[in-house]
C-alpha positions as CSV (number, residue, x, y, z in Angstrom):
1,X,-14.0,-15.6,-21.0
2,X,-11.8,-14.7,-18.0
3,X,-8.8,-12.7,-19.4
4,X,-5.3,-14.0,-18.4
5,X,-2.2,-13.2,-16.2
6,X,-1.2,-11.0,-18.7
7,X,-4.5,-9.1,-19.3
8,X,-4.9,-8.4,-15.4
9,X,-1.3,-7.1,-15.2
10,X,-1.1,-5.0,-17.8
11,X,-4.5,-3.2,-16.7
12,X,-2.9,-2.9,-13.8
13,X,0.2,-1.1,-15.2
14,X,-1.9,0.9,-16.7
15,X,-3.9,1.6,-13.7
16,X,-0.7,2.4,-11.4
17,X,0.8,4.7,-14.1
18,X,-2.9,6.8,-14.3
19,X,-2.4,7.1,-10.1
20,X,1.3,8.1,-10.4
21,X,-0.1,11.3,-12.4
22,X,-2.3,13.8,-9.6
23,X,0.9,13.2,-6.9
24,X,3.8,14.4,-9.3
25,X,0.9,17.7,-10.3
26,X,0.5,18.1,-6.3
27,X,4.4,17.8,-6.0
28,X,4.3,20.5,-8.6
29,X,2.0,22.7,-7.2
30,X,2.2,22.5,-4.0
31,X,5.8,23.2,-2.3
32,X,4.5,23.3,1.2
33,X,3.8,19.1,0.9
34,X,6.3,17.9,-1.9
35,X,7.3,15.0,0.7
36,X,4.1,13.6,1.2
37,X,3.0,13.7,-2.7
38,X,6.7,12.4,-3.7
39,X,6.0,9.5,-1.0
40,X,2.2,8.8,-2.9
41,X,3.6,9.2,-6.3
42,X,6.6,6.5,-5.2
43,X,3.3,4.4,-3.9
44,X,2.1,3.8,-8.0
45,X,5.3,4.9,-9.6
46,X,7.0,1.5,-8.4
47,X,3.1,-0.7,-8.7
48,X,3.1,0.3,-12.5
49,X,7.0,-0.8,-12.9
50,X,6.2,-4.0,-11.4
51,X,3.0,-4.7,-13.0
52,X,4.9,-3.9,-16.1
53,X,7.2,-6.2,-15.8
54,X,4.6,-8.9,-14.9
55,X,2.7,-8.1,-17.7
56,X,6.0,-9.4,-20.3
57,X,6.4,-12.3,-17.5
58,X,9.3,-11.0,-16.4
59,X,10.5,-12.1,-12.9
60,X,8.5,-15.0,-12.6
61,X,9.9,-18.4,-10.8
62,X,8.7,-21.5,-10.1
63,X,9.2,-22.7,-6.4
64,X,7.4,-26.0,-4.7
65,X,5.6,-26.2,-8.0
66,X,4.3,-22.8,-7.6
67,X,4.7,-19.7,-9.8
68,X,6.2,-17.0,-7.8
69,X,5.9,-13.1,-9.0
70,X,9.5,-11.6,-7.9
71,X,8.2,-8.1,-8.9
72,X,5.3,-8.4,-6.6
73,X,6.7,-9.8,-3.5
74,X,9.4,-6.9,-4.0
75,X,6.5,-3.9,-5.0
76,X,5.1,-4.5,-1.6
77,X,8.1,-4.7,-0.2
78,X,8.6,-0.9,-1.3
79,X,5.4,0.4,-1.9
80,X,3.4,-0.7,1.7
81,X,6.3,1.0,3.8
82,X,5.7,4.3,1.5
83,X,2.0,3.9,2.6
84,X,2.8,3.5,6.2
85,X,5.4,6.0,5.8
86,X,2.8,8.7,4.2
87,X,0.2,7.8,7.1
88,X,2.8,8.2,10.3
89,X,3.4,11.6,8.7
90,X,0.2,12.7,8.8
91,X,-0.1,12.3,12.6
92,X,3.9,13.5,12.9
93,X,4.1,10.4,14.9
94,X,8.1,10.3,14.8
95,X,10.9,7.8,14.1
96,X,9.9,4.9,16.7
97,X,6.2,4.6,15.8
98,X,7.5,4.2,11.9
99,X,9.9,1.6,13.1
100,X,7.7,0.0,14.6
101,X,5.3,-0.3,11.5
102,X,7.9,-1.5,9.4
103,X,9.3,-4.1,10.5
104,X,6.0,-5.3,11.4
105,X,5.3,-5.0,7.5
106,X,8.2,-6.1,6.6
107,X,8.4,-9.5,8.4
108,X,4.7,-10.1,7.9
109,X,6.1,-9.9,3.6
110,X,9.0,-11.8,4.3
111,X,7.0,-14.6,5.9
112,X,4.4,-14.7,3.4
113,X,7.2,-14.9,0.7
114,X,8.6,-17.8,2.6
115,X,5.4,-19.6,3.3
116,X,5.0,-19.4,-1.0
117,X,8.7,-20.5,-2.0
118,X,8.9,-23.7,0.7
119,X,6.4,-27.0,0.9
120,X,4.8,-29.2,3.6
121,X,3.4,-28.0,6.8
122,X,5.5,-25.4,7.6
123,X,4.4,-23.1,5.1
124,X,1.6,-22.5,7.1
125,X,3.3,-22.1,10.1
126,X,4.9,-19.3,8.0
127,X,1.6,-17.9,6.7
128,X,0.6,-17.9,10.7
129,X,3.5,-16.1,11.7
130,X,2.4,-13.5,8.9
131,X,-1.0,-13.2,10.5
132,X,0.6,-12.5,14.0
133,X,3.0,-9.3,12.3
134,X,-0.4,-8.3,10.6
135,X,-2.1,-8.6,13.6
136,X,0.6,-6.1,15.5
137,X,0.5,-3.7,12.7
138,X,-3.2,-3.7,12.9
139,X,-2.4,-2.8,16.8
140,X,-0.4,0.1,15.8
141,X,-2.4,1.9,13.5
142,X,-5.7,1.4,15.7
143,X,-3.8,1.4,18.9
144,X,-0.9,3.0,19.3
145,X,-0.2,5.9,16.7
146,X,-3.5,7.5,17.4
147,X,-3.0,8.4,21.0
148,X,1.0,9.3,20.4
149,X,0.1,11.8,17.1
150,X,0.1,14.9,17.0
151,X,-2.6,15.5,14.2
152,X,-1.8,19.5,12.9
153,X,-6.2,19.8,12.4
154,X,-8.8,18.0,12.8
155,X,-9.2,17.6,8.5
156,X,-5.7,15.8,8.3
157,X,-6.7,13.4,11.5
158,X,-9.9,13.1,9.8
159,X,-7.6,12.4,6.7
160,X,-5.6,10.0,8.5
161,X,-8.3,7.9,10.0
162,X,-10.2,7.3,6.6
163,X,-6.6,6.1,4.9
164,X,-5.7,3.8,7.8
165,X,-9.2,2.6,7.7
166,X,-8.8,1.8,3.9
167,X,-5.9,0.2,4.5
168,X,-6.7,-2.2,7.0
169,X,-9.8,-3.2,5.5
170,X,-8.1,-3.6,2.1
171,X,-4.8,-5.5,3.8
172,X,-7.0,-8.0,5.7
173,X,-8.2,-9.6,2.2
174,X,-4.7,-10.6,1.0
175,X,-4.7,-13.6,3.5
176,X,-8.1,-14.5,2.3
177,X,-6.6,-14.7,-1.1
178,X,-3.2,-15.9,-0.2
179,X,-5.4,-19.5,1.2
180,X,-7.9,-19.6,-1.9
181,X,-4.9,-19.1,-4.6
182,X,-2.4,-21.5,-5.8
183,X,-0.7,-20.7,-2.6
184,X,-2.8,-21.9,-0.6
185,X,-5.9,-24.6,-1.3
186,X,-5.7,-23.4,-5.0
187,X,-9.4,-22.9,-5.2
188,X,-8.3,-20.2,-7.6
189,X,-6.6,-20.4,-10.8
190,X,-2.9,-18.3,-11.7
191,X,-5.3,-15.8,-13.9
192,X,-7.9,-15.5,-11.5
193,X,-5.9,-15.1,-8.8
194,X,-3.7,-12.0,-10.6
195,X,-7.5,-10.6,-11.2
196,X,-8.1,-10.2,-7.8
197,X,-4.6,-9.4,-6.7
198,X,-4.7,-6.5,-9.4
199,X,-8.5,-5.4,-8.3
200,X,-6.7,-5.1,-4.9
201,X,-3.7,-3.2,-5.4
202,X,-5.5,-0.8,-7.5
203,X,-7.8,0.1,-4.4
204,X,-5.2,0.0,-1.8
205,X,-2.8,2.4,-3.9
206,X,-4.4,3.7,-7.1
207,X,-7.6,4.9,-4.7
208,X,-5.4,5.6,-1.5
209,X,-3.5,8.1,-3.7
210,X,-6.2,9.1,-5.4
211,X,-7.7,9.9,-1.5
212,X,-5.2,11.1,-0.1
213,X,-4.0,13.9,-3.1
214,X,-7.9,15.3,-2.7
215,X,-7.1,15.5,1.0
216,X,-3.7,17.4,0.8
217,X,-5.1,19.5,-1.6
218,X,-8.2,20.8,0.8
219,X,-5.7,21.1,3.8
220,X,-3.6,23.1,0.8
221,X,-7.0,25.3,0.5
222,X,-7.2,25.3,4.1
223,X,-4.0,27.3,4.6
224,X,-5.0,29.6,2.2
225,X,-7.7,30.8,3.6
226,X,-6.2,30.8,7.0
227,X,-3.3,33.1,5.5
228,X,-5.8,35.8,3.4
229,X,-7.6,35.7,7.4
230,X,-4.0,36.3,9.0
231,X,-4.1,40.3,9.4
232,X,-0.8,41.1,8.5
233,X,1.2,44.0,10.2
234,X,1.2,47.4,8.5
């Protein structure tokens, strides 16, 4: 029997608060990169609140005969500009560049919010407009960012190249799912679509974290061994 709503969000929660735990030990242990593993550990930190709060219902509304998650739309409203954030600062890519990925993200969440909440046609004019800021974030991370960083080794590009890929690949199922779901042709069910929203979120944040921790902490190793090589002056 396919569990329900409540089922898939609570594993969820669960799932986010496990992530949440190697960032706050890197934050502990290593002082050189406490930004980057506060950033990964505000990534689950704010997924498990929100799942939470799914899990007891909480924030739910109906709009256009839907039933809209407030805590999810406003989880990836936080948590994918922390993930954008944590990649532009791998490749020190400054200010503009994280601009620029923003409020891409951002308006590519606030259309898909709108194309939920309203009915008739012009939700997918909406959902279409969503596409096209995916499609220019897409741009950035492929395009742009990689010829204007300023990767500090050739691990953390390397770093950087496997989370962006994850990323995109991950990000460019949420349409898919947005069309098959209530949302969309409704080819999937409230529960099953929570399934697959969870199963999602837990590889594009649980995972990323999860990749990105065991990256920091070989570039941490890295430095180490590059300062007992330093010869230090007698």
């Amino acid at each position: 029997m396919l569990g329900t709503t409540t089922t898939w969000a609570t594993l969820g929660a669960i799932g986010m608060a496990l992530g949440t735990l190697p960032p706050l030990w890197g934050w502990r242990t290593d002082p050189d990169r406490r930004t980057h593993y506060l950033v990964l550990a505000g990534v689950t930190g704010v997924a498990a609140v929100a799942y939470t709060l799914m899990a007891f219902d909480i924030g739910a509304v109906s709009a256009s005969g839907r039933v809209v998650s407030i805590p999810r739309y406003v989880d990836w409203l936080i948590t994918t500009p922390l993930i954008l954030l944590f990649l532009a600062m791998l490749g020190e890519t400054g200010r503009g560049s994280l601009l620029r990925l923003i409020v891409a993200d951002v308006l590519l969440l606030v259309l898909g919010a709108v194309a939920v909440v309203i009915a008739g046609p012009i939700r997918w004019i909406a959902f279409a407009g969503g596409v096209f800021a995916f499609g220019v974030l897409v741009y950035e991370l492929y395009g742009r960012i990689p010829r204007q960083a300023t990767f500090s080794n050739e691990r953390t590009r390397t770093l950087f190249i496997t989370l962006r890929n994850l990323t995109i690949a991950l990000w460019t199922l949420y349409p898919v799912v947005w069309i098959l779901a209530p949302s969309g042709i409704s080819l999937l069910t409230r529960d099953m679509t929570m399934l697959v929203i969870a199963y999602l979120d837990l590889i594009s944040k649980a995972a990323f974290v999860a990749l990105a921790v065991d990256g920091l902490a070989t570039l941490a190793e890295d430095d180490a061994v590059d300062s007992e090589a330093t010869p230090t002056a007698d």
